[in-house]
Every structure is written in structure tokens, then in C-alpha cells.
N, C-alpha and C positions, 0 to 999 in steps of 0.2 A: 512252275508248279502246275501240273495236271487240274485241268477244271471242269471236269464232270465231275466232280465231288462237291457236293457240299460243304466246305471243310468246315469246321471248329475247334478251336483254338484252346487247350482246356491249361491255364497256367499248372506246371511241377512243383508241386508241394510235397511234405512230408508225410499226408494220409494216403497220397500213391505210392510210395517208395516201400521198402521193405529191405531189410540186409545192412544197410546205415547208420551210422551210431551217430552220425552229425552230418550236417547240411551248411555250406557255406554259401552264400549270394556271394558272385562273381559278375564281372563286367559283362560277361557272355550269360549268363544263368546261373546253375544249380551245380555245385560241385559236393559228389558223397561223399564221406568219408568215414572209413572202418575204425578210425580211432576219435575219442573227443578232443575236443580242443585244449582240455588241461594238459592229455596224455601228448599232444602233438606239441604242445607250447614244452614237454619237460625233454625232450631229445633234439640233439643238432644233427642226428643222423639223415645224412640224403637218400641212404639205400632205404629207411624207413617209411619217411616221407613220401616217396616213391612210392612203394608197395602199397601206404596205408590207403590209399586216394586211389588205386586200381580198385572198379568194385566188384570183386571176387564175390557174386552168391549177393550183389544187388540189384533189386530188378524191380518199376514199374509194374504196379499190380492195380486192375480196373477191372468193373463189370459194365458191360457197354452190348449197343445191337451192331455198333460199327464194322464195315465188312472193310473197311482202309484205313490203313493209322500210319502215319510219318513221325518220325521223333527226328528233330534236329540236335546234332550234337558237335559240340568240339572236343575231339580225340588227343590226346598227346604218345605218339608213338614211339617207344625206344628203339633206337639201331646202334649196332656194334660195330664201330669201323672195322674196316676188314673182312664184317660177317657178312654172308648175303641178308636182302631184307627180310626181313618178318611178314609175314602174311596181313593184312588189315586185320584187326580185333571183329567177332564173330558179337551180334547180337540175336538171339534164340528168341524162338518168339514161340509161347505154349498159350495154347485155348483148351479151356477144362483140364489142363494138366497135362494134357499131350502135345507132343512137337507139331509146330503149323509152320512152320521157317525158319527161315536167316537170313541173315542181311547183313551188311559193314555199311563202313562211311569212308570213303576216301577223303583225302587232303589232312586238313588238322595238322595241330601240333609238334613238331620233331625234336626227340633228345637225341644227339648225338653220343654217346659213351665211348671212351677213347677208353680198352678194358686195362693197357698197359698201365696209365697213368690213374685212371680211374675216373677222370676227369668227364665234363657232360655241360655241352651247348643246346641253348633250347633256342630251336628255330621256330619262328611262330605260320601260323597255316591259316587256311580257313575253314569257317565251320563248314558240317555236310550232313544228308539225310538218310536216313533207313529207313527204308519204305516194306510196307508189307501189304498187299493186295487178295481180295478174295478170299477174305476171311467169311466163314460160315455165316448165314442169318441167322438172327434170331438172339437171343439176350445169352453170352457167355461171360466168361472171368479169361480174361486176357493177361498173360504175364508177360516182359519183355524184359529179357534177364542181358545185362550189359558185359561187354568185354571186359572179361578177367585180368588179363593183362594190357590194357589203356588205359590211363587215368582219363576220365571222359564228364565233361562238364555239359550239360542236359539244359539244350536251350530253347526249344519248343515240342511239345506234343499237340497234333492235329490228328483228328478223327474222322469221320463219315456221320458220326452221331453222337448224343452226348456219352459220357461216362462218368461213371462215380469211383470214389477208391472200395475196393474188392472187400466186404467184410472180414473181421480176422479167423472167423471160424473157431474149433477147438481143437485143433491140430496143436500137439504139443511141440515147445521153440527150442532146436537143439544151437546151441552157442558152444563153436570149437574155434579153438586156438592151433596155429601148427607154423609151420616154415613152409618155403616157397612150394614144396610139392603137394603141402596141403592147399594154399595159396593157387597149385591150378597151372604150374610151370609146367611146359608140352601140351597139357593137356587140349585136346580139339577145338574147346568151345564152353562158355561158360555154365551150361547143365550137364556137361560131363568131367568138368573139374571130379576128382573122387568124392569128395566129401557133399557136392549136389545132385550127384548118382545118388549116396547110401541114403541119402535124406529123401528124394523119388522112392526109393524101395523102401524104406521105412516109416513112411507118411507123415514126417515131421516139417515144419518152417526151419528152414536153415540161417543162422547167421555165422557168417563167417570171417573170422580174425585168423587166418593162416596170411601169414604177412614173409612173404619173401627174403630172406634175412635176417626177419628179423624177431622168430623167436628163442631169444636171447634172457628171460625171466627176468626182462624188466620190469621196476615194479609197477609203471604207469598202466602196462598189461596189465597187470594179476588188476589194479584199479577197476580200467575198463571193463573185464567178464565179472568182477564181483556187481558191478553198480548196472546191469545189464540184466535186465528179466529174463530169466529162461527155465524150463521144466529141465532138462540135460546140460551136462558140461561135458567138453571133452579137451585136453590140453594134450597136445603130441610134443615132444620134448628132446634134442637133443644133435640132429646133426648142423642147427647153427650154433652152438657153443662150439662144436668140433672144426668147425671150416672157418668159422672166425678166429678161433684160438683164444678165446675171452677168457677163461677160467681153470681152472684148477680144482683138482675132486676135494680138495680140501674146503672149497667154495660153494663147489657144488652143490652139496647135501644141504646146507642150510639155507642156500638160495631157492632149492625146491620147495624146501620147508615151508619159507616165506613166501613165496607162491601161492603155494596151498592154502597156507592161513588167510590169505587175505580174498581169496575166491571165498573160501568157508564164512568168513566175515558179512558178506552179504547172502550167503547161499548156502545155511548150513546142513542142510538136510537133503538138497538137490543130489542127483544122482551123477558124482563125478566120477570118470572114467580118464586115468593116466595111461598115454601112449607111448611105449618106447619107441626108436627107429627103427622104419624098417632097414633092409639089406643094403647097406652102400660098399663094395669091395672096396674101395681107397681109402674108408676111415674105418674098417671094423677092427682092425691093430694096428694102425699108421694116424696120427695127431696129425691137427693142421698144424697152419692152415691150409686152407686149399686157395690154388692161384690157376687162372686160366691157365691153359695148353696153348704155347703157342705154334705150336708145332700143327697143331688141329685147325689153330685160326687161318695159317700161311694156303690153307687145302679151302679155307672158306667155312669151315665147319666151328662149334662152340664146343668146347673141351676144358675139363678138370682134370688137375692132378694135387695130392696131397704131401706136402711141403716137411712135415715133417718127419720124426726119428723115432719107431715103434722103442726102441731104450728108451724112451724120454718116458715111457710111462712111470716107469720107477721113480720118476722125481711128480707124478702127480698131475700130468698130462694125457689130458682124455680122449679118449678110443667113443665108438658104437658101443663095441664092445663093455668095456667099463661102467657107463650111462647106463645100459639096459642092464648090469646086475646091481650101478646101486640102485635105480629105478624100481627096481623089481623087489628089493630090500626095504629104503622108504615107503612104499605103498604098504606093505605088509606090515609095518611098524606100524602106521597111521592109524590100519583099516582095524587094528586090535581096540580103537574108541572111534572109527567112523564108520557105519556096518554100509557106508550108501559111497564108499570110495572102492571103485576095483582098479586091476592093473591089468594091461594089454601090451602083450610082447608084437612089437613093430614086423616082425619077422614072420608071423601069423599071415599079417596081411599080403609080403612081398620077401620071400627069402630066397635061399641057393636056388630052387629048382626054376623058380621067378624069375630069377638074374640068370639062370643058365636058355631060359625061353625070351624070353623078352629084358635083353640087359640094359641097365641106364644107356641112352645115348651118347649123354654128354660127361658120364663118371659117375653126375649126383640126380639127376631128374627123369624120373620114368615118362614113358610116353603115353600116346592115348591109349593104346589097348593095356597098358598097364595099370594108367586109370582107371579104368573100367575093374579089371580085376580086381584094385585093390576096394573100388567105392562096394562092388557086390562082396568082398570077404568081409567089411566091415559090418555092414548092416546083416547079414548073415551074422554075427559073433556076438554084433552088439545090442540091434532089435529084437533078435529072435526069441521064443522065449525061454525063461531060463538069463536071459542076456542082464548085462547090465542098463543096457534101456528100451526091456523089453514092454509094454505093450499095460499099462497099469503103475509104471514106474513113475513117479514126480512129486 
């Protein structure tokens, strides 16, 4: 450890943290997590587990004169046999709101993922630090927004000076729900995930429940955003029911229902905003599910292909397609007794001309500059005024 610093040693608690719905003590420290512990105790699912514990849109929040700050952390990194590796997970670091770095942590944690079988060894590492040097003088609000995709357990914060936790200010708290590309899959870095761009442009606090896989309108979801404070809601809905092949349109429509109801149940007047999918050519009239390419893996690369029989819709198997007109259908029935529910066509944000400039890489996941486009069409459609969470709304 560098010792021209003065350091101090400031224990992680949950008046620094921001974007976490629960905090678990761990042998190593402090582990996030974007769902509670009821909702993590009601699913056996590993692909959710996974996702929930990445903290997508959580980030240490202090105001300090510190011009050095180190965070120790232990990472758990996923690899794909077969695939080359993953870059280390990116931690962004903003002073007054603007970018002042990044930094990773080598070593840490390893899942192995075998995608054929599905199967995953967790090799254990050791902890590492992310250092940030040369931070400005003088008294700021420092955020240190964590990798998106590592589950990352947070075992010391050193500084140069003291700090306090960042007061909450009146920025109003947008709380979205979505699947792994709201989740921050491809994406660069965890302030450019989409949904922590449109929240930058539209000066709200972000919490983020886009969960990789897994939204599926479980109901321990619909629990967690109902029992969760927020001025905004926004749920995006529909290509993990398509690539998992869970359900049936017959299902569908009342399982939304029941979504809905129970977000309304704690938040009945909050200003909610349903999002259909955007552009995926493999599921807009072809059912799952979807199953890696292995033909893409053999080349090194990570690839989708969808599994099932565009006939199959006739017996009540769901398309893109399908989703966004009952979607589009439900909200319109709803919004005739909820004047504070609108609907947003997925396609808005990322459609044909989208996929003809920047196409999914990998089938189902846009990349960063596609991020980027979709986080500015959101908050352009959804801040602005006029919008449905424009500027007065809550």
C-alpha cells in the first residue's frame, strides 16, 4: 500500500451505498443485493441469483476533501468455456456528477459456465483494489459506481480524508425493472449501462432491478418495486418470457395484470411507465427458446439462435411481436382507471433502422453505442416534457 497517504479507513455501510435493496455481511465484507432477501429466499433460480447480486446502478456515494480513495473488493467473474475472457468489470468513478475515472480489480472470484450443459464451478481468488489518484481539492460528492456485470463483495474503503455519506438531495428516485439489456449486458461500463445514461440526462437517482434473465413477472419482483420508495416506475417486459419459453399468451395477460396490481398496491398514484421490447430479429415471429450458437462459440465468439416454430404461435406461443400488441392492449385497458400508467413501444427506443446500423452482436444484446442510443431515446421520450416522467411528475 502507497504511504504518502494518510489513509483512513471508513467501514461500508448502508448510508454510503445507493442502488441496493439489501446488504448482506459476508466473511470478506459487504455484499449488494438488487433483490430482498424474502424475494431471493422464494426462487431456486441460479441464472437469478447471479444477476440479482451484480450491482447494476450501485454505487458508494460520499462527500469528502479526499484527493485518493482505494476500495477493496472481491469480484466474482463469469467465463464461458470456449469463449475468450471477459474484460475485468469497470468501476467509474464521478466527482459532482461528472466522470473522473476508472479502475478494475484483478484476481477475485471465478464462475466457470459450461453454456452447453449449463452447468458453473466457482473457483475462489483473491481480493484486489481500485485505486483512484488525483482527485480534485477541496470538498466534492464522490460516487463510485460498481461493475455491472460482477457480483462484487466490498471489503474496505480508504481515503486521504474523512468522508460522510452524500446527502439524498431532492432528485427524484426512478426504480426500473427490465431483462439483462436493461441489466447493462455489452454495455461499456456501469454509467453507461442505458438506463444510468437516461437517469444522467434526466437528473433523477437510479435504482435498478433489470436482472439478466430474469424478468420473468415473478411475483417476488412485482413485491420488491411495490415495497420500494420511488417517485417513477418503469417495468420493460417481455424478451425473457420469449427466450426462456415460460409462458403462453393465455398466461400472459393475467400475469401482467398481476404485476401491475401489486406495483399499484404500494404505489398507487406513482407515475408508471410499461415498456415493450425493443427490436430482436430472432424472436419478432420465431418463439423460443433461445439456445447459444454453437457454431459462433467454435469461432470464440457468444451467439444466439431461436429454437423455436413461428406456427407454434397458433397454439399460444409468444413472439416480440405478440407481447408488444397485447402490451400495448393491457395498458390501454388499465390507463381507462389509471390516468398516471402509459405505454412505450420497445421499438421507439431500438428498431429496424437500429438493427440495420448497429445490430445485436450476439442475436439478443445491443452494444455500447447502442446503449448509448437507446439510454438518450429514453429520457428524450420519457423526461421531456410532455413525457411521462417529465419534470413535475410524482
Amino acid at each position: 500500500m502507497p504511504t504518502e497517504h494518510p489513509w483512513i479507513t471508513t467501514p461500508v455501510t448502508a448510508d454510503l451505498l445507493r442502488g441496493a435493496l439489501d446488504l448482506e455481511r459476508t466473511e470478506h465484507g459487504l455484499l449488494p443485493h438488487r433483490l430482498p432477501a424474502r424475494a431471493r429466499a422464494q426462487c431456486a433460480d441460479g441464472q437469478l441469483a447471479l444477476a440479482e447480486s451484480q450491482p447494476s446502478g450501485v454505487r458508494l456515494a460520499f462527500r469528502t476533501r479526499a484527493t485518493a480513495v482505494e476500495l477493496d473488493t472481491l469480484p466474482t467473474k463469469r467465463v464461458h468455456n470456449g469463449a475468450p475472457p471477459r474484460p475485468d468489470g469497470l468501476y467509474d468513478l464521478l466527482v459532482d456528477g461528472r466522470p473522473a475515472g476508472q479502475a478494475s480489480v484483478t484476481g477475485g472470484n471465478t464462475l466457470l459456465v459450461d453454456m452447453a450443459t449449463g452447468s458453473a464451478e466457482k473457483r475462489p481468488g483473491p481480493a484486489g483494489t481500485a485505486r483512484f489518484n488525483g482527485l480534485p481539492g477541496g470538498v466534492k460528492d464522490v460516487e463510485i459506481w460498481l461493475p455491472h456485470n460482477e457480483t462484487t463483495e466490498l471489503v474496505a474503503l480508504r481515503t486521504d480524508a474523512p468522508v460522510e455519506p452524500l446527502p439524498a438531495g431532492d432528485r427524484r428516485v426512478w426504480l426500473h425493472h427490465g431483462s439483462s439489456i436493461s441489466h447493462g449486458s455489452d454495455a461499456a461500463s456501469p454509467t453507461t449501462t442505458w438506463p444510468a445514461l437516461a437517469a444522467s440526462l434526466g437528473g433523477v437517482e437510479l435504482i435498478n432491478l433489470g436482472l439478466g434473465g430474469g424478468a420473468l413477472l415473478d411475483p417476488f419482483t412485482a413485491r420488491a418495486l411495490r415495497d420500494t420508495p420511488a417517485d417513477l416506475i418503469s417495468v420493460k417486459i417481455g424478451i425473457n418470457l420469449v427466450n426462456t419459453d415460460l409462458m403462453r399468451l393465455r398466461a400472459f395477460g393475467p400475469a401482467v395484470h398481476g404485476f401491475l396490481d401489486t406495483i399499484r398496491d404500494g404505489h398507487p398514484t406513482v407515475p408508471l411507465l410499461v415498456v415493450s421490447p425493443v427490436l430482436c430479429p430472432i424472436h419478432e415471429d420465431t418463439p423460443g427458446p433461445s439456445a447459444p450458437d454453437f457454431s459462433r462459440l467454435a469461432e470464440g465468439k457468444l451467439g444466439f439462435r431461436a429454437l423455436g416454430d413461428p406456427a407454434e404461435r397458433a397454439a399460444g406461443k409468444l413472439t416480440l411481436r405478440v407481447i408488444r400488441e397485447e402490451l400495448s392492449r393491457l395498458v390501454e385497458q388499465r390507463a381507462a382507471e389509471d390516468p398516471n400508467l402509459r405505454h412505450l413501444d420497445g421499438r421507439a427506443l431500438y428498431g429496424e433502422a437500429d438493427a440495420a446500423e448497429l445490430p445485436l452482436p450476439d442475436q439478443l444484446h445491443p452494444d455500447a453505442a447502442a446503449h448509448r442510443r437507446i439510454g438518450e431515446r429514453f429520457a428524450a421520450l420519457a423526461f421531456a416534457p410532455g413525457g411521462p416522467f417529465a419534470a413535475g411528475r410524482a
